[in-house]
N, C-alpha and C positions, 0 to 999 in steps of 0.2 A: 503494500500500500504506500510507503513513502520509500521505495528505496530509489532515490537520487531527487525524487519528482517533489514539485512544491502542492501544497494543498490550502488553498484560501477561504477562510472561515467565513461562513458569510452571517458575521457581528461585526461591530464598531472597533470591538479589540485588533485586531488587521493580526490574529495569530498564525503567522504564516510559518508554517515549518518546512523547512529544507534542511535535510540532514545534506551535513557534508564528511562525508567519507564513508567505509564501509555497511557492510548489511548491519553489522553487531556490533554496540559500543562498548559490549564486553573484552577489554583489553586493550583498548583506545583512552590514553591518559584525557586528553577534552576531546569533547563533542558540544559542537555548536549547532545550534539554530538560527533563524532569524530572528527568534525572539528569546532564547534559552542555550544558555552559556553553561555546561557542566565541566568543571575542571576535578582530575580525580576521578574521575570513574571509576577508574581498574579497582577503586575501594568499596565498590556498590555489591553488596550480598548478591549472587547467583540469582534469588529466588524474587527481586526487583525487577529482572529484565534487562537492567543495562542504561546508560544515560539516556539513549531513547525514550524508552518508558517514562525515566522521570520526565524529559519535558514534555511528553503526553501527558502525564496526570495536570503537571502545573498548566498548559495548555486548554487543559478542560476545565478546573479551577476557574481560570481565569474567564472562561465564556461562559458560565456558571453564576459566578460571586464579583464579577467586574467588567461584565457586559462592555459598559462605554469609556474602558481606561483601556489605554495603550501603554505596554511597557516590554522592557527588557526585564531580564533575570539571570546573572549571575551566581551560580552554584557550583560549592565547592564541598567535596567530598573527604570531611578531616579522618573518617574514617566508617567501618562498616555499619559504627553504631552512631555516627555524630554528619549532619548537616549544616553547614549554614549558605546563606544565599541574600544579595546585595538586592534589590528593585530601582531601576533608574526610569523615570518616569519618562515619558516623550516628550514633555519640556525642561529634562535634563536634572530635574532634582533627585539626589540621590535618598533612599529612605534608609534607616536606621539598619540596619546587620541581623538577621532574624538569624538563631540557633535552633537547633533539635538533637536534640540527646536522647537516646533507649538506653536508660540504665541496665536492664537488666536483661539484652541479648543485642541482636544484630537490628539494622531497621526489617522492614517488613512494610509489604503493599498497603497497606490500611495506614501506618506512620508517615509515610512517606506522601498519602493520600492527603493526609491532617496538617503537614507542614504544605503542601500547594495549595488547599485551603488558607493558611493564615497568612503567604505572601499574598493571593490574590486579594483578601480583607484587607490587607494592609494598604493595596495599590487602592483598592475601592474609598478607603477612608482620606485618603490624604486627597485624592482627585478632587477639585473646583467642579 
């Protein structure tokens, strides 16, 4: 479904994903999007799918919970159980550093689900 091709949401978000490089982002230190920046992959649990996935989840999130806010997103992978990730808004303001931590194992699809929820809320609250 997206391997090389772009695919344009049809919201105000302009969530345009183009994967640039490989089928699998498993093993690929970043993967980019147009709108989703994953640095650190190769730290991402097996059972997430790979950076892809994540900026599909944050991608849905956002057409979801911030319809009419346009942004980038930034995500870095400190480890299999720790997230954080920047939001730069389309007029350039950058928002506070959002973390996620799983104390007590690796992330997981529902964690991972929770923290593209709270970036998209955060993009949604600060938007004019």
């Amino acid at each position: 479904m997206l391997n090389g091709r772009t695919i344009a949401a049809p919201v105000a978000v302009l969530m345009l994903i183009q994967i640039s490089g490989a089928d699998s982002a498993l093993g690929q230190p970043d993967v980019t999007t147009s709108n989703c920046r994953i640095s650190g992959a190769e730290k991402l649990p097996h059972d997430i799918g790979g950076a892809r996935v994540l900026c599909e989840v944050i991608s849905k999130a956002a057409r979801t919970l911030a319809l009419h806010v346009s942004f980038t997103v930034d995500v870095r992978v400190l480890s299999p159980s720790m997230l954080a990730a920047v939001v730069t808004l389309t007029d350039g303001r950058r928002l506070p550093e959002q973390k996620m931590v799983v104390s007590d194992g690796a992330l997981q699809r529902r964690s991972v689900e929770r923290f593209a929820d709270a970036i998209a809320l955060q993009a949604a609250r600060t938007s004019p």
